[in-house]
N, C-alpha and C positions, 0 to 999 in steps of 0.2 A: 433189629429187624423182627418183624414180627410173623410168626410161625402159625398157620392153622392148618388144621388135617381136613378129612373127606365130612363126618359128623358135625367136626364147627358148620365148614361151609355149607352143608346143608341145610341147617338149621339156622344160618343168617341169611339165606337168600330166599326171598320174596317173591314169586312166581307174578305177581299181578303189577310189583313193583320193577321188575325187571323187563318184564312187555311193556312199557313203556319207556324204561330206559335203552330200551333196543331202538326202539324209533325214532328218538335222538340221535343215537351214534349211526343209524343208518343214514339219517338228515345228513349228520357230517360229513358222514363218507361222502356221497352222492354229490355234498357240494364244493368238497375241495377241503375243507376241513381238517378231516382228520385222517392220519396217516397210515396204509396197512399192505407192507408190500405185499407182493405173490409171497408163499410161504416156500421153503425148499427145503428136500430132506436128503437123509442118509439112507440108504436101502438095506436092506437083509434081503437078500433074494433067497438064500435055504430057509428061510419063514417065511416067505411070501410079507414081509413086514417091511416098516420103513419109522424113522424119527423124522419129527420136521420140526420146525422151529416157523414161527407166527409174532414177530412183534409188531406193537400199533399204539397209537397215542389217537386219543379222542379227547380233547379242548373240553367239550361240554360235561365231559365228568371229571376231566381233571387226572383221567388216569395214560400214564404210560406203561407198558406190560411189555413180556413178551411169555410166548407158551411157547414149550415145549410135550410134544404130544407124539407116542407112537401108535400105530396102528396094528395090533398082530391078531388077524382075522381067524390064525388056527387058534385063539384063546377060547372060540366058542365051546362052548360046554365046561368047560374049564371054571376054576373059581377065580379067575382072574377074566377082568373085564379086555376086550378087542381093543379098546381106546383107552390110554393110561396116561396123564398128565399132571405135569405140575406148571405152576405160572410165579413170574416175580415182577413184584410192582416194582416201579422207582418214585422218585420224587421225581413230578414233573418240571420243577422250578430248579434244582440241582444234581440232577442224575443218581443220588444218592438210592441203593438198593431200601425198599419200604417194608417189602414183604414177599412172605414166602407163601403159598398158595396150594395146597391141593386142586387140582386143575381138573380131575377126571369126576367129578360133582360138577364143575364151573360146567364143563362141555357138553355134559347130558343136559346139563338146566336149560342154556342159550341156544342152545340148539331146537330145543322143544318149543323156547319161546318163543325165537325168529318165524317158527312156522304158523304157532299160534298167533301172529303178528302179520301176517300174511292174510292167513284168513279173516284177520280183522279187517282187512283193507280190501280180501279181493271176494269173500265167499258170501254167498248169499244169506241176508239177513236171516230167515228162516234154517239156515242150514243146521237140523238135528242129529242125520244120519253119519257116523264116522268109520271109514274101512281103517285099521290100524293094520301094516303090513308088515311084518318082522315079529321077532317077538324079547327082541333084545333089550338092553336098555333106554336106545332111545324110544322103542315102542312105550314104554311106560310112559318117559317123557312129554311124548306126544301127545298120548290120552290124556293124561292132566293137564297138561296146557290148553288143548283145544276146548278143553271144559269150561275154561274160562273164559273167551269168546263172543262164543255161541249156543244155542240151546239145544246143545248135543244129549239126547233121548236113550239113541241104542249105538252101541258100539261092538264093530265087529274085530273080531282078531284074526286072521290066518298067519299061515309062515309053514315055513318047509316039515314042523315036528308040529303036528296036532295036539302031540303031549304037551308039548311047553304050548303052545298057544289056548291050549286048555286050563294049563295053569295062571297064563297071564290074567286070561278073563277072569277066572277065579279071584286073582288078586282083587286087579281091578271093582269087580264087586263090592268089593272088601270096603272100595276107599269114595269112589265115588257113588253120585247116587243118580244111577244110570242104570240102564238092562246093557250088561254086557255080554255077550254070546261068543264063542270059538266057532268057525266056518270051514269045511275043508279044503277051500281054494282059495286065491287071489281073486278071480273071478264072481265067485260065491259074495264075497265081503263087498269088492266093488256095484254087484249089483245093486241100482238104486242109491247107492251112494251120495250123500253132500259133498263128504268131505273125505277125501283119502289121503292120509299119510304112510308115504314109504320109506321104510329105514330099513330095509334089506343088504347085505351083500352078495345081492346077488348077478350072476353073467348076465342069465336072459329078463329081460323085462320081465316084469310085476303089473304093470302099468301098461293096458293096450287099448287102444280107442274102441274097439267092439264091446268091451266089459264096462264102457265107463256111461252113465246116465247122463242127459244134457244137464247143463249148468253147473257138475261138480267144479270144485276146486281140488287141485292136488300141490302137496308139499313132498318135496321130493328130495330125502335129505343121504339115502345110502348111497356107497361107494364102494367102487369096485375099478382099478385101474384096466382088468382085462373085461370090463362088461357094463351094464348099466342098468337102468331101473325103467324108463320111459322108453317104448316105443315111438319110431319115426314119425305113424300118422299123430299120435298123441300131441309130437313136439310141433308139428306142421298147423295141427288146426286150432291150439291153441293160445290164449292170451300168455306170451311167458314176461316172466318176470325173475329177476336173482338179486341176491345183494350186492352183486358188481360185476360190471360187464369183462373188466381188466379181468379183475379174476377166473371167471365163470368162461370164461373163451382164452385164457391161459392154457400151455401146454403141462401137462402130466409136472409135478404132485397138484396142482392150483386147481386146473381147470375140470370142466364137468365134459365126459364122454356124451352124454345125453345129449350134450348140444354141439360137440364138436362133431361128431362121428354122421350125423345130418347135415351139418354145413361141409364136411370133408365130400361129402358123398355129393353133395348140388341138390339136397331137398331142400336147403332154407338156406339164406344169408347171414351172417354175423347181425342185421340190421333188423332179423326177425324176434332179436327181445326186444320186447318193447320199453320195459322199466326195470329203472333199479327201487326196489322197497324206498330207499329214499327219497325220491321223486314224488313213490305216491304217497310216503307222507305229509311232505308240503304242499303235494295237491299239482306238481308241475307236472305232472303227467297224468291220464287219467286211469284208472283203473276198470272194472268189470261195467261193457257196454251193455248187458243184454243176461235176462234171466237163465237163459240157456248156454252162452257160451263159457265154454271152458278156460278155467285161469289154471295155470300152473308154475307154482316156485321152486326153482332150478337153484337149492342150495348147495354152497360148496363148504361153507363155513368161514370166515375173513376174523381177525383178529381183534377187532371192534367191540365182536359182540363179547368177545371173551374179559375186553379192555372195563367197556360195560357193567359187566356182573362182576368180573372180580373187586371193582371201585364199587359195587354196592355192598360188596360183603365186607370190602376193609373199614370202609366208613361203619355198617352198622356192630361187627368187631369192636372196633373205638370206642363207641357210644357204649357199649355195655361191658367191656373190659374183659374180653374173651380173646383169647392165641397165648401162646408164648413169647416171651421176647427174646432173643437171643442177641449176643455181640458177634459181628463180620469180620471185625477189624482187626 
């Protein structure tokens, strides 16, 4: 079986390579294809933490997986990251264990790039303007992804510490070639706004229709089991879109409060997403009507995209003779 750490995988995964392999496995999913149950965990309730375990098989790349991922939200600040995973391939043709996987590289990547993938499909061609909302790892994630795109200009950072959102943008200067600025609101950042990405854990909304300009698009990937990121009117007048409706309208670890806690309440229907990502990659549904109106992806995360990127990194692993190999047996 073959062994890589957090460095391998980073350094074999293809950000522009992988936005496309996302819209495959989203193909699959959407059409029956490929396989990803609800994911289900173990709790820590004295850390506010939980494991859950995500297996899936996606045909088009040939990979079967499954991740194991936990969540421990008090790791903020901390030198250890909130989201911590590792992933193991099998042979899809013999069940036989393939590989061993650093998973918490795999989740920041697909994560960044389903969203970046989103805005390929739903954000306005011109969209330069980006609010980044967090300032954690998938905030970075985000920023580079969505650079990829679209011809994203100026990028704003807020988040609950100005400090670290001052450092992010700092980074961020560093790598892209962009005007990146620190804001000191949600509000501040979304002003004028194209594109906003939230990866917060936070209760109250980040995301409220007063602060938002007509025709952004938002990607909306943070989690919080006691709270959310989108506001009601947000979710009400917006184009929504997720990468599965099973998922995405599941109950508690699966499902998104964003959209339950509106349909619980009688502001919208279970029937008010309109698409799954895969839909509107084959074009059977349609995407953004109207230069003004608002789209938004209600990510939860499904095991695909993980299925995905992990079979891009084992393949290009192979090709250049990188991991370890180790005996199971």
């Amino acid at each position: 079986m073959l062994v890589l750490g957090r460095s391998q995988v980073e350094a074999l995964l293809d950000v522009d390579i992988l936005i496309d392999a996302l819209a495959a496995a989203m193909a699959d999913l959407s059409a029956g294809h490929a396989s990803a149950p609800d994911r289900v965990a173990a709790l820590v309730p004295e850390r506010d933490g939980f494991l859950a375990a995500m297996p899936g098989f996606v045909p088009s790349a040939g990979a079967l997986m499954s991740k194991l991922v936990s969540l421990f939200p008090r790791n903020a600040g901390t030198l250890l990251p909130t989201h911590q995973a590792l992933i193991v391939m099998f042979d899809p043709d013999t069940g036989e264990p393939a590989a061993l996987l650093d998973g918490t590289a795999i989740t920041a990547a697909r994560t960044g790039a389903c969203s970046a993938l989103s805005a390929r499909l739903l954000a306005r061609e011109d969209a330069s303007v980006l609010a980044v909302l967090g300032t954690g790892v998938q905030a970075r994630s985000h920023a580079r992804a969505m650079c990829r795109v679209r011809p994203i200009r100026q990028i704003r950072v807020a988040g609950r510490d100005p400090a670290k959102a001052t450092v992010l943008a700092e980074e961020l200067s560093s790598v892209l070639e962009t005007d990146v600025r620190a804001v000191s609101t949600y509000a501040e950042a979304l002003d004028g706004a194209d594109i906003a990405a939230a990866t917060t854990h936070s209760l109250e909304p980040v995301i409220r229709r007063s602060w938002l300009a007509p025709g952004v698009h938002i990607a909306s990937v943070g989690y919080n089991p006691a709270g959310r990121e989108v506001d009601d009117a947000t979710v009400a007048q917006a184009l929504v879109c997720v990468e599965s409706r099973q998922a995405a309208l599941a109950p508690f670890p699966a499902g998104s409060n964003d959209l339950l806690i509106p349909i619980h309440d009688g502001l919208i229907t279970a029937e008010h997403v309109h698409a799954e990502l895969g839909e509107l990659v084959v074009g059977s549904k349609p995407g953004r009507a109207s230069t003004d109106q608002i789209t938004l992806y209600k990510s939860v995360g499904v095991a695909v995209q993980d299925a995905a990127a992990a079979s891009l990194v084992l393949t290009a692993a192979r090709q250049q003779a990188i991991g370890e190999e180790i005996m199971v047996q």
